[in-house]
N, C-alpha and C positions, 0 to 999 in steps of 0.2 A: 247415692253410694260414694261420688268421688268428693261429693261436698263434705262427706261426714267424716273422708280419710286426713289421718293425720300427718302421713308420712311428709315428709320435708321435704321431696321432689313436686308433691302437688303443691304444698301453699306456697313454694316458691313460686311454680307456674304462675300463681293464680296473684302473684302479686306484681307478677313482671306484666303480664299478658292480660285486657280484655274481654278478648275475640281470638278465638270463637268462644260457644261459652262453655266446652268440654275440652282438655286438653288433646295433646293427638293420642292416636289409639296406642302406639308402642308405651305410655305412661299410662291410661285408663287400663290398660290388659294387668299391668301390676295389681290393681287393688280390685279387680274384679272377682267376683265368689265365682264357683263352679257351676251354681246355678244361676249367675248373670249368661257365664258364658254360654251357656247351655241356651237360651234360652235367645241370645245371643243368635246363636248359628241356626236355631230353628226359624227365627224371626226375619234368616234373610230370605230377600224377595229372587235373588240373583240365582237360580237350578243351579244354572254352570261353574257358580263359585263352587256351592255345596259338594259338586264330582269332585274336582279337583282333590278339595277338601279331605273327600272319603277316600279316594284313590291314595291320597299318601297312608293311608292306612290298610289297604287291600282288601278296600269293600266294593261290593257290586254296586250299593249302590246308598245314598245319602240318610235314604231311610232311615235304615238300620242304625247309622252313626246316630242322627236324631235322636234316634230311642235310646241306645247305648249312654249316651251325654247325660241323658234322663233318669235312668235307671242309677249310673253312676253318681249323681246328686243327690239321690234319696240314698242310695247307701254310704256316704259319704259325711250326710249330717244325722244319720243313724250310727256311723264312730263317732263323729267329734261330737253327742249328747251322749254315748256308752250306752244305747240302746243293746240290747241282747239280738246277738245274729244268729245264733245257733236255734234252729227250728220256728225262724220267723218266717213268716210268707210276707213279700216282700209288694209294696201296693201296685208298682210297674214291673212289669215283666216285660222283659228280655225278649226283642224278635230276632230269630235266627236265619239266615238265607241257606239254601240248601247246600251252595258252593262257595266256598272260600279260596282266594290262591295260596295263602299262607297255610302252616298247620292247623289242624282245627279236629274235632271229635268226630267219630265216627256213628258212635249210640246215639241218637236221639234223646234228649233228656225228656224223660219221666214227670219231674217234675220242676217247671223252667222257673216258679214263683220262691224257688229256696235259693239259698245261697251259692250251689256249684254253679248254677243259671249266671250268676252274677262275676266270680271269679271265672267263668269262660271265656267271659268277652275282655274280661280287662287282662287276662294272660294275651288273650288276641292282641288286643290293643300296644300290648306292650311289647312283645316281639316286632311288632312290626315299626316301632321307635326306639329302641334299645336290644336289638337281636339276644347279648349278652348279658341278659338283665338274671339276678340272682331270683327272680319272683317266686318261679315253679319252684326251683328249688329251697326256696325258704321255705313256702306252702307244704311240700311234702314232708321236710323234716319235723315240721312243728304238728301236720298229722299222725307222723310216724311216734311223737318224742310222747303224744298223748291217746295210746290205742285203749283207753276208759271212754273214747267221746265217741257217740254215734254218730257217724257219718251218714247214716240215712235219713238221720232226720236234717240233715241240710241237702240234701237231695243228691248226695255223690254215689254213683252208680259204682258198683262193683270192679268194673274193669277200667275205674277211671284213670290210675297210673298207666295204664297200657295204651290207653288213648295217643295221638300223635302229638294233640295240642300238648299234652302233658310227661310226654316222654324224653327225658332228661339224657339218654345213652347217646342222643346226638348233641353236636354245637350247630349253630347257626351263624353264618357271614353274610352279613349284607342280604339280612332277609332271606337267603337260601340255606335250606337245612342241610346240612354237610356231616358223613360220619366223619366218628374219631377218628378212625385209622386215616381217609382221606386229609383230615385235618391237619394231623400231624406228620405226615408225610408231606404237604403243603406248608409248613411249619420248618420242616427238616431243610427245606429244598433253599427257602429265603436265609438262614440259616447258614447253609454253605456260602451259597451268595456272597451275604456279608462277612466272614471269615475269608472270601475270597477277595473279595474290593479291601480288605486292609490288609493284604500281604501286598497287591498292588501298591498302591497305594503308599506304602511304607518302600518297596522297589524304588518308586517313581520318585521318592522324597532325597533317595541314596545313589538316586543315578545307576540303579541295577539294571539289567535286565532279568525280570520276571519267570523266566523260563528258563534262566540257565543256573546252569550250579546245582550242589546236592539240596542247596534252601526249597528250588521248589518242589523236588522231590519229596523232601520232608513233610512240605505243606499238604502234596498227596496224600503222604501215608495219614495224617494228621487227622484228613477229611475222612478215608477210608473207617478209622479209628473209633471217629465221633458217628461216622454215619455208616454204619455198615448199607454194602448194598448197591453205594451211591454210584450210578454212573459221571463222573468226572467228564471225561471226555466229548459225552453227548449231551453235553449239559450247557455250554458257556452261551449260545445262544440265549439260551429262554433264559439264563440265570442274568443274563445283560437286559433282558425283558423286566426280569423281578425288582432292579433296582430302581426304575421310575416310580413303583409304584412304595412312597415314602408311608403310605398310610396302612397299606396292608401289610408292611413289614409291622409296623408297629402296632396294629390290630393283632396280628399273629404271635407277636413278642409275647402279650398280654393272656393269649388263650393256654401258648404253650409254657407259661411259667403256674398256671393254675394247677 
């Protein structure tokens, strides 16, 4: 595999170095197929890598990922050959554990060897590395956009939009499913914050004091304006809280300009 790559990082390697006689793993993971990797992670001898492993994805337990990796590989090089997905049985099927932490279906699937089987685990998979991933929602529009295709013959059960794995009405943060309304009221809050720390901010730059004068009264009504509702007063605490947190403002920038 890596002897046959061309890329210009390996034959460099392989012209400066050698020993050993594989480059290190951070350059082999480049030009590794989905089914080295796979094959890969099942082949190791280490249990307590594989937890770890599955834990970052919020699996009970290693198994399951094994199979998932497997399943993923044949469907995988069943696109990249344009084999026909729509009412194929699929030759690995999918094992599912009863309990998941993340979202996950409530139905039982019917039939685990079609397709819905398939796109279960990798909506799984995918929340739990990308909370904010456009997947589901691409998936349903592109079902929506063609209601001539039977959905039964890829094994998608009736109430599958209603499902949790597949229910779009909420957002997710960091792996936790969060509604709208909470959302953006979490949204709203970091929001004043920052509208807050640049009137500071600009005080502090002008030798003001921030409190005094009709400017910060103005700022009040400003906040009141933009935010109905808002408790100002019982706020400056926790709102001195929201400003360490430089990633979740700018996760929350990103959800609430959607």
């Amino acid at each position: 595999m890596i002897a046959r790559s061309h890329e210009e990082f390996v034959i460099e390697h392989y012209n400066k170095y050698d020993s050993p006689d594989c480059p290190p793993s951070w350059k082999t993971m480049e030009v590794a197929s989905f089914g080295t990797l796979s094959k890969l992670f099942s082949n190791l001898a280490n249990t307590d890598i594989k937890k770890v492993i599955s834990r970052s994805f919020q699996l009970p337990s290693y198994v399951f990922l094994e199979n998932w990796m497997k399943c993923a590989a044949v469907l995988r090089n069943c696109c990249a050959h344009h084999a026909r997905l729509w009412n194929r049985r699929f030759s690995v099927i999918p094992k599912y554990p009863a309990n998941l932490q993340g979202e996950w279906i409530v139905t039982p699937l019917r039939r685990p060897e079609k397709l819905y089987g398939q796109l279960c685990y990798l909506a799984y998979m995918e929340q739990s590395i990308h909370p904010n991933s456009q997947l589901k929602r691409s998936l349903i529009n592109i079902m929506s956009k063609h209601p001539e295709i039977s959905l039964n013959a890829m094994g998608f059960q009736l109430d599958w939009q209603e499902q949790p794995l597949w229910n779009i009405s909420k957002w997710s943060f960091r792996n936790k499913i969060i509604p709208k309304a909470s959302m953006y009221r979490l949204y709203r809050f970091v929001s004043v914050y920052q509208y807050r720390y640049k009137w500071n901010k600009w005080n502090k730059r002008n030798k003001q004091d921030p409190t005094a004068g009709n400017g910060y009264s103005q700022f009040q009504n400003n906040i009141s304006i933009r935010f109905p509702g808002f408790n100002f007063a019982a706020s400056n605490s926790a709102l001195r809280f929201a400003q360490c947190n430089n990633a979740l403002c700018a996760r929350l920038q990103v959800i609430g300009d959607r």
